[in-house]
N, C-alpha and C positions, 0 to 999 in steps of 0.2 A: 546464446541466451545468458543473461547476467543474474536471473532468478538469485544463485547465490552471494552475489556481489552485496544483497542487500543486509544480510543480516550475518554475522559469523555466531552460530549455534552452537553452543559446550552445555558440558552435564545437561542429557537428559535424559538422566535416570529416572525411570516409574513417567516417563511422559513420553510414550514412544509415539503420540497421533503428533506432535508436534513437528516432526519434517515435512508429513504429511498436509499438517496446516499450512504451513508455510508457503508451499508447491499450490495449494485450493487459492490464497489470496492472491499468489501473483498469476495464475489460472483467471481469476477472476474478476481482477481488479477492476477492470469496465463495469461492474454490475453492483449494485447496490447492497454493500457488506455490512453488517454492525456485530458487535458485541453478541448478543442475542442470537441472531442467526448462524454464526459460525460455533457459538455453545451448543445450540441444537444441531447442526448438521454432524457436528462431532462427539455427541452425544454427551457433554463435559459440563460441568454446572457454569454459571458465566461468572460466579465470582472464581473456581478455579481455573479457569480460563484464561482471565484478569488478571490475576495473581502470578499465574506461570508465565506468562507473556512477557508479564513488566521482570520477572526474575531473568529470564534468559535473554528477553529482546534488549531488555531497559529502555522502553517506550510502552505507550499504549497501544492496543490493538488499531485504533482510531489513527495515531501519530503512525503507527507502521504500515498501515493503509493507505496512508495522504505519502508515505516517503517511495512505495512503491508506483504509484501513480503517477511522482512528480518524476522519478528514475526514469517510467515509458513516456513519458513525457517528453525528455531531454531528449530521449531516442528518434522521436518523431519529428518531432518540430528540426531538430539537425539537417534528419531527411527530406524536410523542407515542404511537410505535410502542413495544410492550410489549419488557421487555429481551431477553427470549428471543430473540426476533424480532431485534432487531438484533445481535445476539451470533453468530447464525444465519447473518443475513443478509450479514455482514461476515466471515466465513471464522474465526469463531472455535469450537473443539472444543466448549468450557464457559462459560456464564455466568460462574464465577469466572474463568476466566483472562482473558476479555473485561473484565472489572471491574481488574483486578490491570494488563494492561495499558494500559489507558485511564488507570488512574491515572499509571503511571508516565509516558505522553507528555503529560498535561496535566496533573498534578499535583493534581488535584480526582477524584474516585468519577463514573462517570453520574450518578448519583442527585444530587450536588450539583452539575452542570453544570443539569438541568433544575429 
C-alpha cells in the first residue's frame, strides 16, 4: 500500500489528528469528502483545517484529495481495470469528469497513460 508515498509529513507539533487524517482520506477516497466534512469528523474548525493542510501538505485539502484519487487510479487502470470501474472506484460522479481530471493532474488522458 503506497498511502505514504502520497504525502511526506514533518512538523506536526500541536496537530497530532493529522496522520490520522491522512490514513481517513486515502481510507476513503471513493466517497464523497469535502472540507467540511473531514473538519467535523475531526472535530477541527475548517478554517484550521485549511490552514494546517496547506502548511504541511502545501496543497488543498481538495488538490490532496483529486492527487490521491488519481494515485488509485494509476494503480487500477495498470491492472487493466475497465474505466467505469475505476472512475467508480476512485470517487468520481462521471467517466468524463474522471477523464477531464486525470488529465488536468497528469497532463495525458487514461487511455494514453495505459
Amino acid at each position: 500500500n503506497d498511502r505514504g508515498a502520497y504525502v511526506e509529513v514533518q512538523n506536526l507539533k500541536g496537530r497530532h489528528y493529522f496522520g490520522t487524517l491522512l490514513k481517513f482520506i486515502a481510507d476513503h477516497c471513493s466517497e464523497k469528502l469535502s472540507l467540511d466534512m473531514l473538519a467535523q469528523q475531526f472535530y477541527i474548525s475548517r478554517t484550521k483545517l485549511a490552514r494546517d493542510f496547506r502548511n504541511i501538505v502545501g496543497m488543498s485539502v481538495g488538490d490532496y484529495i483529486l492527487t490521491v484519487r488519481i494515485g488509485k487510479a494509476k494503480t487500477m487502470l495498470l491492472s487493466g481495470k475497465p474505466m467505469t470501474e475505476v472512475a467508480e472506484s476512485c470517487g468520481f460522479n462521471t467517466v468524463s469528469y474522471f477523464i477531464q481530471c486525470y488529465k488536468r493532474m497528469t497532463g495525458v488522458t487514461p487511455a494514453q497513460y495505459v
